[in-house]
PAVO-553606 format. One record per residue: residue in one letter; x, z, y of N, C-alpha, C, O in turn. Coordinates in steps of 0.05 Angstrom, whole numbers, plus 5000, padded with zeros to 4 digits. Last residue first. Example, Ala and Ser with C-alpha at 12.3 -4.5 7.8 and 13.67 -1.06 7.14 Angstrom:
REM residues 2
s525751424955527351434979525851575001526851615023 a526451564886524651564910526451564934528551694934 
END
This chain:
REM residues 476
x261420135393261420015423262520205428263220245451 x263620145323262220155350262820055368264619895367 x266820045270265919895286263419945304261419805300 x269720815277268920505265267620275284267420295309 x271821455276271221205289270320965269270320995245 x268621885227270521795239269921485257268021335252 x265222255202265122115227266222015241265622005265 x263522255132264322325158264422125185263721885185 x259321995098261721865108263922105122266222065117 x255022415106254822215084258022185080259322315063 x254422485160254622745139253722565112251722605100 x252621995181255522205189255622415173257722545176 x248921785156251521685151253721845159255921855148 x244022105125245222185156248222075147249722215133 x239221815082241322005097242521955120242021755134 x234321755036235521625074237021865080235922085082 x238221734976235821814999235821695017237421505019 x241221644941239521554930237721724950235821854941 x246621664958244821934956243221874945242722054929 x248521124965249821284949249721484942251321574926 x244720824998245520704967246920924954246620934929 x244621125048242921165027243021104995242221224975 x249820915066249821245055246621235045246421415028 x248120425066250620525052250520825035250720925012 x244820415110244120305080245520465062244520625046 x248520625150246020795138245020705110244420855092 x250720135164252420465148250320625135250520735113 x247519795168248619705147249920045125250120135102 x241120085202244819995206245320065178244420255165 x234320135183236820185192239220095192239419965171 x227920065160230719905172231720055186230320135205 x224420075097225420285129228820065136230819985123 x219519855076221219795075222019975104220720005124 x215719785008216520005028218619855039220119735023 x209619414976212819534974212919565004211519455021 x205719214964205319604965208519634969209719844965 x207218644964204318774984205319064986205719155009 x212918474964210318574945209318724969210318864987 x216818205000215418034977213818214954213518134931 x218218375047219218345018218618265000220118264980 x213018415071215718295095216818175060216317955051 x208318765062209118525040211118395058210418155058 x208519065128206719135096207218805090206818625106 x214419075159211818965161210819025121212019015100 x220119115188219319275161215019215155213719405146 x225218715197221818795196220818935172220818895148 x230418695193228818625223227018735226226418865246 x235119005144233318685161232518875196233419055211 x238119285114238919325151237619025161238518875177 x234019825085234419505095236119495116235919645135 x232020085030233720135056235119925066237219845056 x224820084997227819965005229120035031227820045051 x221420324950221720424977224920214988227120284980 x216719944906219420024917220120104944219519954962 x211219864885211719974913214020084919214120274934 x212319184862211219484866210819604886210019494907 x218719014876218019054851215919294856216619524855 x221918564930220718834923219318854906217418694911 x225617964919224318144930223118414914223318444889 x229417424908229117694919227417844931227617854956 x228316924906227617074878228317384891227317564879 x224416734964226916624943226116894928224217054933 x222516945010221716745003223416604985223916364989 x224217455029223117485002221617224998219517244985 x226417695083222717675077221917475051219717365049 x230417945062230018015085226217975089224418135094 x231817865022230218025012229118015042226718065045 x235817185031235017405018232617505011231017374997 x238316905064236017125087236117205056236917425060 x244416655045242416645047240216915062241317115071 x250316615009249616735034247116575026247116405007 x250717134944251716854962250016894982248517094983 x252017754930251317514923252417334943254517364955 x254018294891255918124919254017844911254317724890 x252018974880251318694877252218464891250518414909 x254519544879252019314899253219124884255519134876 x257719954860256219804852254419644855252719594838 x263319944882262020124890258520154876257220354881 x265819504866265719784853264519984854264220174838 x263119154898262019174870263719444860262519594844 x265319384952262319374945262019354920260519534911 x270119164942270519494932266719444942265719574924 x270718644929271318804909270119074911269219204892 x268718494973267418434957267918574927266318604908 x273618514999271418655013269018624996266918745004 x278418325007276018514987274418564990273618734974 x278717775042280718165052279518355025280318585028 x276717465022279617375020279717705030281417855019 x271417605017272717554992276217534993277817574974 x269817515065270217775056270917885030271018115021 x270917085077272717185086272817455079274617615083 x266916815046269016705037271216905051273316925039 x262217035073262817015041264917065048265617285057 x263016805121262217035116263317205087264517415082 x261816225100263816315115265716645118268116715118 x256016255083258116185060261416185085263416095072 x252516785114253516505119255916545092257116745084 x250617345109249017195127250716865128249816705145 x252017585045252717585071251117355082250317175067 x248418135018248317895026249617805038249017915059 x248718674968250118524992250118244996251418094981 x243819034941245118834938246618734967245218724987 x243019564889243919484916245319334917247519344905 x238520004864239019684861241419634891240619714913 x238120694826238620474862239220224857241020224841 x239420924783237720784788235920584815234020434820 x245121214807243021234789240121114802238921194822 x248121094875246821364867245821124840245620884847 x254720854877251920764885250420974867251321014844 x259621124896258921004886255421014886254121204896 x266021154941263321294937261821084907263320894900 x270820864951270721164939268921314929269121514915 x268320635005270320634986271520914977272621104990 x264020655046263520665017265720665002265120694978 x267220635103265120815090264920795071265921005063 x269120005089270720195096269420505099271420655096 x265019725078267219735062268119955077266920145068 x262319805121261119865095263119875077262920045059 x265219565158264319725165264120035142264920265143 x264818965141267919125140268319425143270319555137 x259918815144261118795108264119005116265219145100 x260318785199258318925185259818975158260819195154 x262818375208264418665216262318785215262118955233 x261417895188263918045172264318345178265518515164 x254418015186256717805193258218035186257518255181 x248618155180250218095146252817965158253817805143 x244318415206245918485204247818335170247918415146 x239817975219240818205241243418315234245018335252 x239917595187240917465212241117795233242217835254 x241717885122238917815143241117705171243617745172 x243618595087244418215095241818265120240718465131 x243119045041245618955063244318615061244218455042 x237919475017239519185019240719095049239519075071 x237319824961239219824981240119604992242219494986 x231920184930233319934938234619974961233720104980 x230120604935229820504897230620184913229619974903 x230021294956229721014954230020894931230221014909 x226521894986227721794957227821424961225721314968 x227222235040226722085023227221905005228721725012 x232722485064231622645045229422445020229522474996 x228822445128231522515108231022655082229722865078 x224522565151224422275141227122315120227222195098 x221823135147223822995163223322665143221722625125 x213423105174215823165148218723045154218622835166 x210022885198211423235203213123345175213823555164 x206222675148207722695179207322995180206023195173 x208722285092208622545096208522605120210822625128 x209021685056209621905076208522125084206222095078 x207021245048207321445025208421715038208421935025 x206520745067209920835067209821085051211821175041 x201320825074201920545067205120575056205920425039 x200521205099198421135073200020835060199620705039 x203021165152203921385124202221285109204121235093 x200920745172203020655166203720865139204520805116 x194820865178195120605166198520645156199020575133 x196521315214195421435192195721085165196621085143 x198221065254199521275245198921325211200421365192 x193320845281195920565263197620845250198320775227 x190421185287189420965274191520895260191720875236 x192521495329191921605300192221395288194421365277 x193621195386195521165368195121325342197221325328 x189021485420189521075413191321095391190320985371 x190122035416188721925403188221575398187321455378 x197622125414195322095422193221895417193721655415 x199622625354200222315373198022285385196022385374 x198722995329199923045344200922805359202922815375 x195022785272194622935299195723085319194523285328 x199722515247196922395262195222565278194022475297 x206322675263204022735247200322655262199222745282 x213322355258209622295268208022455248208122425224 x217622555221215322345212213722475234212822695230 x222922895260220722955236218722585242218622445262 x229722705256227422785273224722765244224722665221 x235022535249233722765250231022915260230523145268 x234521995256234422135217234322335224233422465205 x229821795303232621875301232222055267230322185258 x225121365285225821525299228321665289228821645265 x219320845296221620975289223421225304223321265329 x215120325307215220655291218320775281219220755258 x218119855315217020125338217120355328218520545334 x218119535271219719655282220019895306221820045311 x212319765225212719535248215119665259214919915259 x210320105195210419945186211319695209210819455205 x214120715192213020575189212420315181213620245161 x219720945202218420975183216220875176215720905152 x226320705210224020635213221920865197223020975178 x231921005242230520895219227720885230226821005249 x238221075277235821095275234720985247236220885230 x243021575304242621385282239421415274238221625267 x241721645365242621795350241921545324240421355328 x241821625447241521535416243821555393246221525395 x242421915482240621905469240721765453238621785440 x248321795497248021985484245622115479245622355473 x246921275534248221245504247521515492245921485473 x240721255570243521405562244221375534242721435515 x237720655603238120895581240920985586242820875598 x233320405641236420505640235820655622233720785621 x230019785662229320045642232420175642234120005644 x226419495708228719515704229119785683228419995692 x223618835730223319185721225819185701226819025685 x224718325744222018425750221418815743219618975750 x230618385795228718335765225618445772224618565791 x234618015832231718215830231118185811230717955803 x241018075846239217955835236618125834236718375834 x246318395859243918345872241218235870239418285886 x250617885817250518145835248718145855248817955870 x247517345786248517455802248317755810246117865810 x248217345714246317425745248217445758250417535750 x251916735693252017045686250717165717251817115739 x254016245698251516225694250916535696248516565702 x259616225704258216205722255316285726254316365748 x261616335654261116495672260516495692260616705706 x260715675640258915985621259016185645256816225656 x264615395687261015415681259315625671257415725682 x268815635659268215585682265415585698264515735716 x269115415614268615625609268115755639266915975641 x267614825619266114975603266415305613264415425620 x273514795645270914655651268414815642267114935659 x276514835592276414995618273715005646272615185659 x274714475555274314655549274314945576272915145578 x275514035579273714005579272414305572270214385580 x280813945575280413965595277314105591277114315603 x281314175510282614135529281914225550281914475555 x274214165485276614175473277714195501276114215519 x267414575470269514365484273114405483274214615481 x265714685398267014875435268414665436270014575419 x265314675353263614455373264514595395262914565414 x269215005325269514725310267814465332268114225332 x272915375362270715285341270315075339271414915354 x276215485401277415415371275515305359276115115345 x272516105432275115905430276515835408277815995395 x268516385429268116105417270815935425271115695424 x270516925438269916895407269016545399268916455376 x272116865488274616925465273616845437274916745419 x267416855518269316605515272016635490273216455478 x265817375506264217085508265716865494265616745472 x269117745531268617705499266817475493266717405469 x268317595583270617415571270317525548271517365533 x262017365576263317425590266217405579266617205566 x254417295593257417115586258817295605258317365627 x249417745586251417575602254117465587255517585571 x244817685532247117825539248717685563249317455557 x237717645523240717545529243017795543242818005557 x232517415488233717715496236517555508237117335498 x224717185491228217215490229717445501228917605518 x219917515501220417145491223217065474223616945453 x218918145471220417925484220517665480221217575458 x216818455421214718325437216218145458214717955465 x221418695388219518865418218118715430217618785453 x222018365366220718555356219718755374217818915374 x225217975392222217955385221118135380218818135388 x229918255402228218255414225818095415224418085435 x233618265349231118355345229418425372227718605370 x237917955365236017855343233817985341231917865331 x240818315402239918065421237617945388235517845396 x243018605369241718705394239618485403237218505409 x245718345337244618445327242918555348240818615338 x250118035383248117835368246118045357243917985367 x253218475399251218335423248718095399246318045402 x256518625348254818705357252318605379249918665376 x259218045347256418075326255718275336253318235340 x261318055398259317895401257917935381255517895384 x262218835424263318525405261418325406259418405417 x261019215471259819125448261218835438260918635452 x261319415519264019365510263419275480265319255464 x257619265549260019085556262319085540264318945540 x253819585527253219255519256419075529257218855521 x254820055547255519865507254719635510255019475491 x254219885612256919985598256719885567258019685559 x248919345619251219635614253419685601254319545583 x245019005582246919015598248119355605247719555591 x240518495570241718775558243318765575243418545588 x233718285598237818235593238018475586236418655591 x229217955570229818185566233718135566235418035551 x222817625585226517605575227517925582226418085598 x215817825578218517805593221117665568221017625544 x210917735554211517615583214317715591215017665614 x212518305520210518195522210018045551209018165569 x215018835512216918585522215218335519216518125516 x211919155487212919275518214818995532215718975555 x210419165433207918915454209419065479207719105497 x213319495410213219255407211319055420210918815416 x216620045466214119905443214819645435216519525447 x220520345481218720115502216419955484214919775491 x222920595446222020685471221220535489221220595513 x223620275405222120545393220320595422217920615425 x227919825426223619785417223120025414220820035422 x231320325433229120055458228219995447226220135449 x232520355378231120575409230220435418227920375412 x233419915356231620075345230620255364228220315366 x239319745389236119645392234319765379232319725393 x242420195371240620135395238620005405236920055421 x242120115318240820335327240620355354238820505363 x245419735322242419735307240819865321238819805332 x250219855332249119595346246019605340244419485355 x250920575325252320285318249720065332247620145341 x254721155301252421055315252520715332254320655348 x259021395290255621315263254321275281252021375279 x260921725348261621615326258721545306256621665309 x255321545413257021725389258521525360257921305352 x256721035459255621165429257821345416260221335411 x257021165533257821155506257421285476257621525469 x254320895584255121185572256421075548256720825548 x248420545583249420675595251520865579250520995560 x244120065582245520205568247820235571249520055568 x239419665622241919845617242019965597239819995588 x235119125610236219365606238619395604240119255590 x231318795658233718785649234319125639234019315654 x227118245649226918595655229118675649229418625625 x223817715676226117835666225618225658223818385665 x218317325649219717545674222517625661223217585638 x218616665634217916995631218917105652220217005670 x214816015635216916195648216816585650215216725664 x212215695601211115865621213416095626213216335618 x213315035568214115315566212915465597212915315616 x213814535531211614655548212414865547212614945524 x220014215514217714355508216014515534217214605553 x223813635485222813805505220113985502218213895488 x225013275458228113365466226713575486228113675504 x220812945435222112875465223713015473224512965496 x220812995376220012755393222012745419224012605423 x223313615367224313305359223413035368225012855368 x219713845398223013765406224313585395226013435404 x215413765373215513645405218113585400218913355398 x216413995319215413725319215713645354216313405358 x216614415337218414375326217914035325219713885332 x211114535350213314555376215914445369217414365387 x209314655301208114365318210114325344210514105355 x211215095282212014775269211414605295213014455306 x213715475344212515395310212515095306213314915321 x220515775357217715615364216815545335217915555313 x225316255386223616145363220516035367218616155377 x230216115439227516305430225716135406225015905409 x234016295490233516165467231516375454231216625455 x238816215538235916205535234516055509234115815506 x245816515529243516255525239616315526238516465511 x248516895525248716845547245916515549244916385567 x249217025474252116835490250716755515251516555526 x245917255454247917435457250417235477252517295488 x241616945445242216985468244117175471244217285493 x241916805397243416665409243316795433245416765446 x236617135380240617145371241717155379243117355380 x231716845378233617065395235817095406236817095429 x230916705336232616575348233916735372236216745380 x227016905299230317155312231416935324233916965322 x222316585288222216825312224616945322224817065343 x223315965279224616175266224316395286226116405302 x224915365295223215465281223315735268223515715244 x228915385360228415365335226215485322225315695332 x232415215415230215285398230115335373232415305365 x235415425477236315335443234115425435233315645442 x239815215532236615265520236515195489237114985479 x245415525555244415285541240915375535240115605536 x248715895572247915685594245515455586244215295601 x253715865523252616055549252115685562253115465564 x252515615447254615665481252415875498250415995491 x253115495394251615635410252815625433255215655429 x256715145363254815055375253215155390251615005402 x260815505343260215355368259015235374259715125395 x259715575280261115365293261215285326261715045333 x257916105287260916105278260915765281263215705288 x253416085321255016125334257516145312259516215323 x250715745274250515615311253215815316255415695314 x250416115230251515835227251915795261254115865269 x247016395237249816505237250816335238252916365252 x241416325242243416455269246216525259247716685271 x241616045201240815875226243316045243245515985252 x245216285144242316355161242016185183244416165178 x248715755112249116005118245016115131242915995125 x253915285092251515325097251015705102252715865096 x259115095092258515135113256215255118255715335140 x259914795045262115005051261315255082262315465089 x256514305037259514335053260314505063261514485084 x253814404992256214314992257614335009259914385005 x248914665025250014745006253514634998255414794999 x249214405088248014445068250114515040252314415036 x248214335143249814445138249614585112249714835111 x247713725183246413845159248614025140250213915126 x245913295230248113415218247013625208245313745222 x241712705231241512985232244213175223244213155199 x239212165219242112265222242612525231244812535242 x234412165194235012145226237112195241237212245266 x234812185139234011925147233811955185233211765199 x237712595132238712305121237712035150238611865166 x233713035151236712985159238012665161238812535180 x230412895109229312825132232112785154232612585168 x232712965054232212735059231112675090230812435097 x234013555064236313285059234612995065235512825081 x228513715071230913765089232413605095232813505117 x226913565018225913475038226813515069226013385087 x230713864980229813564979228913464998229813235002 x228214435006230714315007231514005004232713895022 x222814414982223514505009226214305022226214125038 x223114294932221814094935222114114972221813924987 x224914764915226614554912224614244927225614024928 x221115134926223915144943225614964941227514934956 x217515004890217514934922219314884937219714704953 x219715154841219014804853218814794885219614624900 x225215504826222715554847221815184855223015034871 x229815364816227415404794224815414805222715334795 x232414764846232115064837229915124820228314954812 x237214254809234114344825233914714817234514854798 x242114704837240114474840238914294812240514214796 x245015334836244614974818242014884823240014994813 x244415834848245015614863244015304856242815124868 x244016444829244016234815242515984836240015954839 x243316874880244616824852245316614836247716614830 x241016744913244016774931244416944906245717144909 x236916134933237016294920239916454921241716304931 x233515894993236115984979236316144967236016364977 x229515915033228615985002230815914975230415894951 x232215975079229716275072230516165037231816295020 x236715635090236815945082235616095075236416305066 x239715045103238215205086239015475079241015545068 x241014785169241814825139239314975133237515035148 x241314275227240114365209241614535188243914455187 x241114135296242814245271241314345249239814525255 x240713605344239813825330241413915302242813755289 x242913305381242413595393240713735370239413945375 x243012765358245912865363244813215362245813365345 x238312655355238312765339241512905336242313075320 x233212505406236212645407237812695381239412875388 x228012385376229512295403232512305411233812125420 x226212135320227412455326228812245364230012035367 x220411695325224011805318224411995328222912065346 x213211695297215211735314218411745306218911795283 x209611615286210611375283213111375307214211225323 x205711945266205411885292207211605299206411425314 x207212075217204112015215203611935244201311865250 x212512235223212012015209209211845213208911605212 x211712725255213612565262212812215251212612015265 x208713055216207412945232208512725252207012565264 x214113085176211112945171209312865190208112645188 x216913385206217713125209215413015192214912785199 x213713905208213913665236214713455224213213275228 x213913965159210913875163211813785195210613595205 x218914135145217713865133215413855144214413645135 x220814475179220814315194220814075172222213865175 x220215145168218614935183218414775191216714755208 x224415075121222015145115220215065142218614885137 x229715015121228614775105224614835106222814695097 x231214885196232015015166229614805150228414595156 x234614765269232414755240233714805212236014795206 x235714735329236814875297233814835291231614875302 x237414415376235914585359236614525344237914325340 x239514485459240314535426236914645405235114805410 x237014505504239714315495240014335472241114135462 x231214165520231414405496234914235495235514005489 x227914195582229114115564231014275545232214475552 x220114365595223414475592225214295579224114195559 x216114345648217014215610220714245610222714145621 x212414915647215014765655215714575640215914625616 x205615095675208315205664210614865669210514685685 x201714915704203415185722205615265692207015475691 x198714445686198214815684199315005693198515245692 x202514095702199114165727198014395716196514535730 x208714275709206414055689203414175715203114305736 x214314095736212814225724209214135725208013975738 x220113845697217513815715216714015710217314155690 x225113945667224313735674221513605696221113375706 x229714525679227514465683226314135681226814045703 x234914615668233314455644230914385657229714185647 x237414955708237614615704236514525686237114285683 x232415345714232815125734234114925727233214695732 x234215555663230815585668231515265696230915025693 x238615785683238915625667236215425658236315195649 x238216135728239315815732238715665708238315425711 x234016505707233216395732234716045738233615835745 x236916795673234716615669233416415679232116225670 x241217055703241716825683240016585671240516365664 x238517065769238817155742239616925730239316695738 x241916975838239816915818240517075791242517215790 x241017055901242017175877240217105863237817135867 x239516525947239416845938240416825913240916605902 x244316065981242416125963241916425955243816575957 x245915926045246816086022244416156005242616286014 
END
C-alpha cells in the first residue's frame, strides 16, 4: 500500500521524465500557453538553433499585454505592439500553433482563455511565459510562469529543468463576512506570511472558503500566489471542478469524459498526507483588504491605520518609509478616506463575469465621483460578450466607467492604458509595484472589484460595506 500523497506529489510523479545529475527533474510540460510578448525571442532562438516546436498540438497561444481595449484596428498605433502581434501570427502560422486571436471571437488574457475553453484540466503541468500562471492551479493543475529562454525549452522538447517545491498547505477556515470576497483573502495570506514566505514552496489552499469558493473565485486566489513568493498555488479538484469544465470546447467528450473525471479526482491529496508546513486561518479575520504600499504584502484591513516607520521593526523602517514616500502617505494615518484619480476593474486576477456581476449589482444607482477616470476591462472577448448580453455593460456606463474590450489593460500598462503622473489608482490587478502602470510616480492600491467600485463612487478608498450596504453577494 503506497503512503498518502499530495496533489503535487502525483502529478510531479507522472510527468516526471528523469532526474538530471543536479538533483532537479526534467519535467514534462502537458500544456503551454503563450502570448504575443515572450515568445518572439524564443521562437527566434528556435530559428537560430534550427529548431521545430516539438509538440505544437500542446500549445495555445492569444494576445493580451499590448492589446489595445479601445481602438482595435490593425496595424496598431503602437509599432511595437504591432510588430508584437505580426510576429505571434506569423510564428503560430508557421508551427501550426492554435491561436486565439483577435478575429476569432475568442481572444482574451492567457489565464482566462485556458480555463473558459478547457484546456486547463486537474492533474496537468502547465507553463507559460507570464508569472500569474498560477491561475490554473485553481483546477487542481501544477502550473507556473517561466521566462523566455524556458519558453524556448518547452517548445523544443515539451520539457523543463525544474527542482521540485515543498508543499505548504493553507486552511481557511469558517466563513467570510458579507463585502468580503476572493481577493481579500489572498491579500491576508500574503499580508500574513510575506512575499518572500512562499519562497521554495507550492502552496495548496484549502478549507472550508476554499470549498465553498466558485472556480473564478479559486482562480483569483490561486493568481496571486506569486506574489507571495510561491512557485505555484493549487486548489484540489473537486465536483465544482468538474461542473465548471463540463461542455467546453477541449474537455474530453463521452466515454472519455468520465474517464477524465475519474482521474481529476483522483489526483486531489490524499487524506493523511504530510506537508512540509501547514498555516490555518480564521475566515472572521479577514476583513476587506487594500494595499498601501508598494508590493502586495504591504497591506491591511480599510480599517486599520497606515504602518508608521517607527512602530515596525527595525529590518522593516527602510522599505516602510521607501513605500509612504513613494504612495504619498501618511503612517498612522487610516488608509480610508484617501483621495483617488483612477478606478480600474480588469487583469487575470479579477475581470471574469462574476466579478462584472458583482459590480453591477453594488453600483446600480450610484454614479462615479467628479473627476475619477473609471475603466472596466473584461479579462476575455467571451467575458465581454456575456456581460453585454445580461447589461452589465449598460449599467457600468451609466454608472460612468468606461466598458472597453478584453485585454491586461492598466494592469501593467504595456498598451495605451496607463497612469498620468502621480495618479493614485484603485486597482483590482495583482501588483502594486513603483511604475507596474505605466508612470514611474504613479500610485497603485489593490483591492476586490467591490472596493474599486465603492472607491469610483466616493472618489476615496472606502469601506464597500458602508458604501453598498451589506447585503449577500458573490462570496464564499
Amino acid at each position: 500500500m503506497t503512503s498518502p500523497r499530495t496533489l503535487l506529489d502525483k502529478v510531479w510523479d507522472a510527468h516526471a521524465v528523469r532526474e538530471l545529475d543536479n538533483g532537479q527533474t526534467q519535467l514534462f510540460i502537458g500544456t503551454h500557453l503563450i502570448h504575443e510578448v515572450t515568445s518572439p525571442q524564443a521562437f527566434g532562438m528556435l530559428r537560430d538553433l534550427g529548431l521545430e516546436v516539438r509538440m505544437p498540438e500542446r500549445t495555445f497561444a492569444t494576445v493580451d499585454h499590448i492589446v489595445p481595449t479601445d481602438q482595435r484596428e490593425e496595424p496598431f498605433a503602437d509599432a511595437l505592439a504591432d510588430e508584437m502581434i505580426k510576429a505571434l501570427h506569423a510564428n503560430c502560422a508557421r508551427h501550426g500553433i492554435t491561436y486565439f486571436d483577435l478575429p476569432s471571437g475568442l481572444q482574451g488574457i492567457v489565464h482566462m482563455v485556458g480555463p473558459e475553453q478547457g484546456i486547463t484540466q486537474p492533474g496537468t503541468t502547465i507553463a507559460c511565459g507570464d508569472s500569474h500562471t498560477s491561475t490554473h492551479g485553481a483546477f487542481g493543475a501544477v502550473a507556473f510562469g517561466i521566462g523566455t529562454s524556458q519558453v524556448r525549452d518547452v517548445l523544443a522538447t515539451q520539457t523543463l529543468a525544474m527542482t521540485k517545491p515543498k508543499v505548504r498547505r493553507i486552511e481557511v477556515n469558517g466563513r467570510l463576512g458579507p463585502g468580503v470576497y476572493a481577493k481579500d483573502v489572498i491579500l491576508h495570506i500574503i499580508r500574513t506570511l510575506g512575499v518572500n514566505g512562499g519562497i521554495g514552496y507550492a502552496y495548496e489552499y484549502a478549507g472550508d472558503v476554499l470549498a465553498r469558493m466558485s472556480m473564478e473565485e479559486r482562480m483569483t486566489v490561486c493568481n496571486m500566489s506569486i506574489e507571495g513568493g510561491a512557485r505555484c498555488g493549487y486548489v484540489n479538484p473537486d465536483a465544482t471542478t468538474v461542473d465548471y469544465l463540463e461542455g467546453r470546447p477541449y474537455a474530453p467528450k463521452g466515454a472519455a469524459w468520465h474517464e477524465a473525471t475519474e482521474r481529476w479526482l483522483a489526483c486531489a491529496s490524499d487524506a493523511g498526507c504530510t506537508y512540509d508546513d501547514v498555516v490555518v486561518i480564521d475566515a472572521d479575520d479577514i476583513a476587506p483588504t487594500v494595499t498601501w504600499g508598494i508590493n502586495p504584502g504591504q497591506a491591511i484591513a480599510i480599517h486599520e491605520t497606515i504602518p508608521h516607520p517607527d512602530r515596525v521593526p527595525p529590518g522593516e523602517r527602510a522599505s516602510v518609509v521607501e513605500a509612504l514616500t513613494h504612495m504619498k502617505l501618511e503612517g498612522g494615518a487610516p488608509i480610508r478616506g484617501t483621495k483617488i484619480d483612477v478606478a480600474f476593474l480588469g487583469s487575470c486576477t479579477n475581470a471574469r463575469l462574476s466579478d462584472f456581476i458583482e459590480v453591477a449589482r453594488v453600483i446600480a444607482g450610484h454614479r462615479v465621483a467628479p473627476g475619477v477616470k473609471a475603466i472596466a476591462v473584461p479579462g476575455s472577448t467571451l467575458v465581454k460578450e456575456e456581460c453585454e448580453r445580461r447589461g452589465i455593460d449598460a449599467v457600468l456606463v451609466a454608472a460612468g466607467f468606461e466598458w472597453r474590450a478584453a485585454g491586461c489593460s492598466m494592469c501593467l500598462a504595456m498598451n495605451p492604458d496607463k497612469l498620468v503622473g502621480d495618479q493614485l489608482c484603485a486597482s483590482s490587478s495583482n501588483r502594486n509595484f513603483k511604475g507596474r502602470q505605466g508612470s514611474a510616480t504613479g500610485r497603485t492600491v489593490l483591492m476586490s472589484p467591490a472596493m474599486v467600485a465603492a472607491a469610483a463612487v466616493t472618489g476615496t478608498i472606502a469601506d464597500a460595506r458602508e458604501v453598498f450596504g451589506t447585503r449577500e453577494g458573490v462570496t464564499a
